[in-house]
N, C-alpha and C positions, 0 to 999 in steps of 0.2 A: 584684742577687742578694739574697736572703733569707740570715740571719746564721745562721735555725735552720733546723733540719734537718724534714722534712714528709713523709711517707707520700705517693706517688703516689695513692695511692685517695682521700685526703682532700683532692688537689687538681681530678683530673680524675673522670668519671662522674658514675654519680650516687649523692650519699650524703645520708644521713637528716639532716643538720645542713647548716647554708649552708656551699658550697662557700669555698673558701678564695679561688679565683678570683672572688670575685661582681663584677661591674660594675654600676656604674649606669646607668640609662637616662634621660633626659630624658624621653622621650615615661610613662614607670611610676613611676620612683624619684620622682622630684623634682613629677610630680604626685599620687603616695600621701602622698607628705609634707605637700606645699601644700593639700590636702585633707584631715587628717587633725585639723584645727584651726576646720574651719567646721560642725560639728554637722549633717554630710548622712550619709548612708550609703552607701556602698562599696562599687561591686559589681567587684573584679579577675575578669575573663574572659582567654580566650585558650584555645588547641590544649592538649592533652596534652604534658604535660612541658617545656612553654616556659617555667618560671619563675614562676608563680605564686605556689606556695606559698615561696620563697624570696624572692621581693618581699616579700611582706608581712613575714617573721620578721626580713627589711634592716629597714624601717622601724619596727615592735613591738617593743619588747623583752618578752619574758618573761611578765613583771610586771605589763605596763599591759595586759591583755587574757585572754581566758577560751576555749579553742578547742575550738568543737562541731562533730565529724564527722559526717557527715549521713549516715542509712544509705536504702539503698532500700525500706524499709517504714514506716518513720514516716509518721506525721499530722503537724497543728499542735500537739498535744498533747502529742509526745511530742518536737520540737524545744523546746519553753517547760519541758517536766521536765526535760532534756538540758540547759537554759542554768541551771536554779536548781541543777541539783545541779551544775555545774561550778561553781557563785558559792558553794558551801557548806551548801546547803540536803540533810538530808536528807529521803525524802519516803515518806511511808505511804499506804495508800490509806485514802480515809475510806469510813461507811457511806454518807453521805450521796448525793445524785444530784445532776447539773449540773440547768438545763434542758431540754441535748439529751437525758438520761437516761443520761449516762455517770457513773461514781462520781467524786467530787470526791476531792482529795488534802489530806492535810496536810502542810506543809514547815516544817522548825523546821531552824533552823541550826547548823549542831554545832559543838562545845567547839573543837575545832582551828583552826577557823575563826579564835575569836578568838583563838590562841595564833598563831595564825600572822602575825594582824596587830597585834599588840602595840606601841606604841609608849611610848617612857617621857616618863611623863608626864603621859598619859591616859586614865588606872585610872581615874577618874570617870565620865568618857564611856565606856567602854570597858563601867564596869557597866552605864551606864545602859543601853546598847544593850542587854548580855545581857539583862537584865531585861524589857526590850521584846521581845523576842525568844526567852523559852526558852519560852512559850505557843506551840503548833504555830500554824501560819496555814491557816486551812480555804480551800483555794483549786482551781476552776474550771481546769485545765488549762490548755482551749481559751482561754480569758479574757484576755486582751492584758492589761484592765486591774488583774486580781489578780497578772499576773506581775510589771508594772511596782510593785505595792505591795508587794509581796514583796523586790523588789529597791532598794526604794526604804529598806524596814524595816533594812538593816543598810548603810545610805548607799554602795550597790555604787558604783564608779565609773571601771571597766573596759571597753574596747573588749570588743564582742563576736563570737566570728570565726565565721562557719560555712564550713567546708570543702567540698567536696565537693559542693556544693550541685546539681550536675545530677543527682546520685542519688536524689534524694527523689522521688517520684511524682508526675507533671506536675498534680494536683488539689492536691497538699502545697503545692508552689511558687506555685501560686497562691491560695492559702490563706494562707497566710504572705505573701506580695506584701501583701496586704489589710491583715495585723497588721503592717506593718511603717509603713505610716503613723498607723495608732496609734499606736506607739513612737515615732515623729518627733512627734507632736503633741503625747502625755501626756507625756513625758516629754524627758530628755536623751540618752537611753542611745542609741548610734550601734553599727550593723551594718558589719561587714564581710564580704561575702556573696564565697566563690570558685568560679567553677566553669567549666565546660569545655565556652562554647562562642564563637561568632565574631558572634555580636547583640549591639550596642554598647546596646539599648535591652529584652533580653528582660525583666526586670521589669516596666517602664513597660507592654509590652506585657501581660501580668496584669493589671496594675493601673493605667491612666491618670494615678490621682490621686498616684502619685509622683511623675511630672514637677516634675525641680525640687529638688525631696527628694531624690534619688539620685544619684551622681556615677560614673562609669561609667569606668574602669582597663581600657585593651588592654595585655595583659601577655605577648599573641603576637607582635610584632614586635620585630624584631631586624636592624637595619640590619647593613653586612658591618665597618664598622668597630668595632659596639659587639664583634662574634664574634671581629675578631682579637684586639679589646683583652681580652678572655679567656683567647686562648691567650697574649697577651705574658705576662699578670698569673702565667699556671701555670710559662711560661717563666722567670720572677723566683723564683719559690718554688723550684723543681728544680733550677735554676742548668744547665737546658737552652737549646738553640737548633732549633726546627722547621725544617727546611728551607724556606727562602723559597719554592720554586715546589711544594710539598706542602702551606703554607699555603695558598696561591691556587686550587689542583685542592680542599682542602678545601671552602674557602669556596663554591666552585663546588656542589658535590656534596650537601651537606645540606642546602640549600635552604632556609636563615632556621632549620632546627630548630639550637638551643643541647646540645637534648640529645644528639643525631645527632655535634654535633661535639664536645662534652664526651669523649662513648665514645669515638669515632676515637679523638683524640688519647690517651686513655686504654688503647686496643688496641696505637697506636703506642710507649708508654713500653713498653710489657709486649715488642711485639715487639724495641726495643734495649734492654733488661734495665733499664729504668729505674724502679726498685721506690721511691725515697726521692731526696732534694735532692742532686746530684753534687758532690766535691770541685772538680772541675773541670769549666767548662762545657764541655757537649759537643753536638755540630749531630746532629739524627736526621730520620729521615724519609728518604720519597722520593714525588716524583710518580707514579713508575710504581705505587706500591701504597696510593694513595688508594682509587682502587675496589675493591680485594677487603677492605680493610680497612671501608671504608662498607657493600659487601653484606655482610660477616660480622657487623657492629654489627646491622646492617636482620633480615639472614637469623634472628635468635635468637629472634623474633617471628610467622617463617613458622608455626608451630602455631596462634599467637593467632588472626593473620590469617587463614586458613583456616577454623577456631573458627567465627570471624563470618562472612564468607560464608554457611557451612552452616547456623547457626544464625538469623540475620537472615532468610535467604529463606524459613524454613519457618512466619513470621509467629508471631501470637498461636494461632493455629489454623489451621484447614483452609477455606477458602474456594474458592469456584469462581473468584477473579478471580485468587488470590493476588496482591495488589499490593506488597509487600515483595517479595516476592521477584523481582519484574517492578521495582521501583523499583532492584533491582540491576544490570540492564538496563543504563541510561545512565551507570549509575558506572564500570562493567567494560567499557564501550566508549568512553567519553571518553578525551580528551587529557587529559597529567598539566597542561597547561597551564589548561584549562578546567576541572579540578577545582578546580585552585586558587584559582581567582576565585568559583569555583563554580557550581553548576547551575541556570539558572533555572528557575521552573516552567512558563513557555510551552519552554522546550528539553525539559524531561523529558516533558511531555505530547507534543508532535510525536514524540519519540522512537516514547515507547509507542502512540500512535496509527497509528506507522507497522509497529509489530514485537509489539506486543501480541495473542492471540487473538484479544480482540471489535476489537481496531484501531480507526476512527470512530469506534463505539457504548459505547465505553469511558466512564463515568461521572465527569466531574470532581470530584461529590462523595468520591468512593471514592479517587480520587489524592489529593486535599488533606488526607483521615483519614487516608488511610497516612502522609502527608508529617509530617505534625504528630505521630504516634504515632513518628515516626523514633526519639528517644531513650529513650521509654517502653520500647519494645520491646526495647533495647541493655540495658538497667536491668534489665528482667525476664530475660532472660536472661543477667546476669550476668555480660555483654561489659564490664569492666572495662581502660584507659579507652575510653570508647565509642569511635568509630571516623566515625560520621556523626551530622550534629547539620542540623535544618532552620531557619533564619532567617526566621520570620514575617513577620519588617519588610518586608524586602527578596526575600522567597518566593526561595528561595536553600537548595538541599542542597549543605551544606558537607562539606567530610573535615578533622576537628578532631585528626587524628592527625597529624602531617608524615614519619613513619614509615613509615604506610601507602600513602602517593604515591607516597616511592624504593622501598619494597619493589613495590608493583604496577606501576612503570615496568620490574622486572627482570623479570618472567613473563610467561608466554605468556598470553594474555589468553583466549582460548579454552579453554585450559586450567579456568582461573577459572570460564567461563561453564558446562561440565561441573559442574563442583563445584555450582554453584545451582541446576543444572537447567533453565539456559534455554541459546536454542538458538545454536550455533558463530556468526561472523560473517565 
C-alpha cells in the first residue's frame, strides 16, 4: 500500500500528466529506451489512446526534448517554423523569396533563451553564442538544410517530438518523410515522430530511403498481464482490492484497450465512493456489472461514433460511385473479430463487388484512392481521433479506435447501415 494519500482521478482514467499507474512494457518501454541512444529516428504508433503519448514522456524527461503538435493544415514549412520556435527561435517574415517563390523568414533567438540556459561558469561561451546569434538568420522554411544551421547556431541538442503526426496532410507526411533523411544525414538531431496508426513501416512507405534510419515503436499492445499489472499498481496506491472475478470479466471485456480499462476501473471507484487512497483496504467490484460499466465507459462516445459514420460516408464531395461511403459497407457488416485483424483489400473488393451498385464493373482504381484517402478524409473532417486508418504495406483497413469495435459489437448493425445510407443486410 502507498504511505500517501492520491486522488482517484490521478490514478485511474485518463489525465493530462503520466498516470501514477504507468507500467512498463518490454515489447515499448524498454525498446524506446534501447533506442533512444543509437542516432535513428523514432516513430511510436499504435490505436487511440493506447499509451503512446505516455511512453514516450516514461522515457523523456522534460528537459531533454522540444514537443511539436502537428495540426491538420500545415506544410513542411510550417513543421520546420514550429520546431525553431519551440528550440527559441523568434521568427519574422523576410522580404525576400525562396526559390519556390514563398517569402523567406528570419529567425534570431531570443534573450530568454539564454537566460534559460545559463550555466555558471560559461559567461564566455554563453556571449560568444549571443553574439553569433543576435544577427537574424535569413532562412528558407522549406529548406532542411537552413533549419539544421539554425539549430546547429545555438548547439540545439534536444530530442525532437512531433505529436499527432497523423494529422498533418498525407502530401505533408510525405514531404517531411523526405526531410527527415536529410536530418539523419546533415545532421545529429533525432525525430521522434507519434501517431495513430497500426503500419509498422508507414514512413519507409513515403520514403524508401529510410530503411534503416528509422526504428519503429508499437505502443498498441498490451498483453492481459501487463493490464492487470495496472490495475494491481492503482490497487497499491488506493489501498483498494478489485474483486478477483470483476478483474478477469474486465480483462475479457476491453479487448487489449488500457484506456477502456483505466475508465472502468475509474467508473468502478466512483460507483463504491472511492474518491482518494482508503484508510483501510477495502475489495469493490463485481462481475455482474463489468458490462454495464464497460457500455457506459463505450456509450460516452456514441455522438462521436455516429459523427463519423455520417460524416465519412458523405466523402470529400458528391460523386456517382460514392466509395467512402460504400467502403463503410464491409466495416458495418464485419465480424468485430475480422476488424481486428482487419480488412483485406481482396475481402473489401469481393464485398463491394458483390453489394455495390455497378458490383463487377466497379473500378479498382476508385477503391484503392478511396482506401488510401481513408485518413485524409477523417482529418478533413475533423473526426478527432480518426477512427479508420488503411495499411498500404499489408493493404489492410484497420479500426485504430478499440472503442469503436466494443461500442459497434453493442448496436444494431442495420441500424448503423440507415445512418450511411447504404442498404439493411
Amino acid at each position: 500500500m502507498s504511505t500517501n494519500k492520491h486522488n482517484t482521478s490521478d490514478v485511474f482514467g485518463i489525465t493530462r500528466d503520466l498516470p501514477l499507474n504507468y507500467v512498463e512494457r518490454d515489447s515499448a518501454d524498454n525498446k524506446l529506451v534501447e533506442n533512444l541512444t543509437r542516432e535513428k529516428h523514432l516513430v511510436i504508433f499504435g490505436s487511440s489512446k493506447q499509451g503512446k503519448t505516455s511512453l514516450r514522456k516514461h522515457a523523456l524527461q522534460e528537459p531533454d526534448c522540444v514537443v511539436v503538435h502537428c495540426s491538420n493544415k500545415w506544410q513542411l514549412s510550417d513543421i520546420n517554423s514550429a520546431i525553431l520556435k519551440k528550440s527559441g527561435f523568434e521568427l519574422t517574415q523576410s522580404n525576400s523569396k525562396s526559390t519556390t517563390g514563398k517569402s523567406k523568414i528570419f529567425a534570431k533567438i531570443t534573450a530568454s533563451f539564454f537566460g534559460a540556459s545559463a550555466e555558471g561558469g560559461a559567461e564566455a561561451e554563453r556571449e560568444n553564442t549571443r553574439e553569433s546569434t543576435t544577427t537574424p538568420l535569413e532562412l528558407d522554411p522549406d529548406d532542411v538544410n537552413d533549419i539544421i544551421s539554425a539549430l546547429n547556431s545555438i548547439n540545439f541538442n534536444k530530442y525532437i517530438v512531433l505529436e499527432d503526426f497523423h494529422y498533418l496532410p498525407t502530401d505533408t507526411q510525405k514531404d517531411f518523410s523526405v526531410a527527415l533523411k536529410a536530418f539523419h544525414e546533415e545532421s545529429k538531431y533525432c525525430f521522434i515522430i507519434v501517431g495513430v496508426w497500426l503500419e509498422e513501416n508507414r514512413l519507409t512507405v513515403y520514403n524508401g530511403d529510410l530503411t534503416g534510419r528509422v526504428t519503429s515503436i508499437n505502443a498498441d499492445k498490451w498483453e492481459d498481464d501487463e493490464l492487470k499489472k495496472v490495475i494491481t499498481e492503482g490497487e497499491n496506491l488506493l489501498n483498494i482490492k478489485f474483486n478477483s472475478d470483476f478483474v478477469s470479466e474486465l480483462l475479457k471485456q476491453c479487448h487489449g484497450s488500457v484506456y477502456i480499462l483505466q475508465e472502468s476501473c475509474h467508473q468502478c471507484c466512483k460507483k463504491w465512493n472511492i474518491y482518494e487512497t482508503k484508510e483501510q483496504t477495502i475489495e469493490i467490484g463485481d462481475k455482474a456489472q463489468v458490462e454495464s460499466i464497460v457500455s457506459a465507459v463505450v456509450a460516452q462516445q456514441t455522438g462521436r461514433f455516429n459523427s463519423f459514420i455520417t460524416q465519412f460516408s458523405e466523402g470529400f464531395q458528391t460523386t456517382a460511385l460514392e466509395m467512402h461511403k460504400w467502403l463503410l459497407f464491409p466495416v458495418l457488416t464485419a465480424s468485430i473479430s475480422e476488424l481486428r485483424s482487419g480488412l483485406k483489400y481482396s475481402k473489401i473488393r469481393e464485398t463491394l463487388e458483390a453489394n455495390h451498385p455497378s458490383k463487377g464493373d466497379l473500378n479498382p482504381g476508385n477503391l484503392t484512392q478511396a482506401l488510401q484517402s481513408t485518413a485524409a478524409l477523417q482529418v478533413k473532417k475533423e473526426i478527432k481521433p480518426i477512427i479508420l486508418d488503411y495499411d498500404q504495406t499489408n493493404l489492410n483497413l484497420r479500426v485504430v479506435d478499440s472503442g469503436f469495435l466494443i461500442w459497434l459489437d453493442k448496436q444494431d448493425r442495420n441500424e448503423l447501415l440507415s445512418l450511411a445510407g447504404l442498404p439493411k443486410v
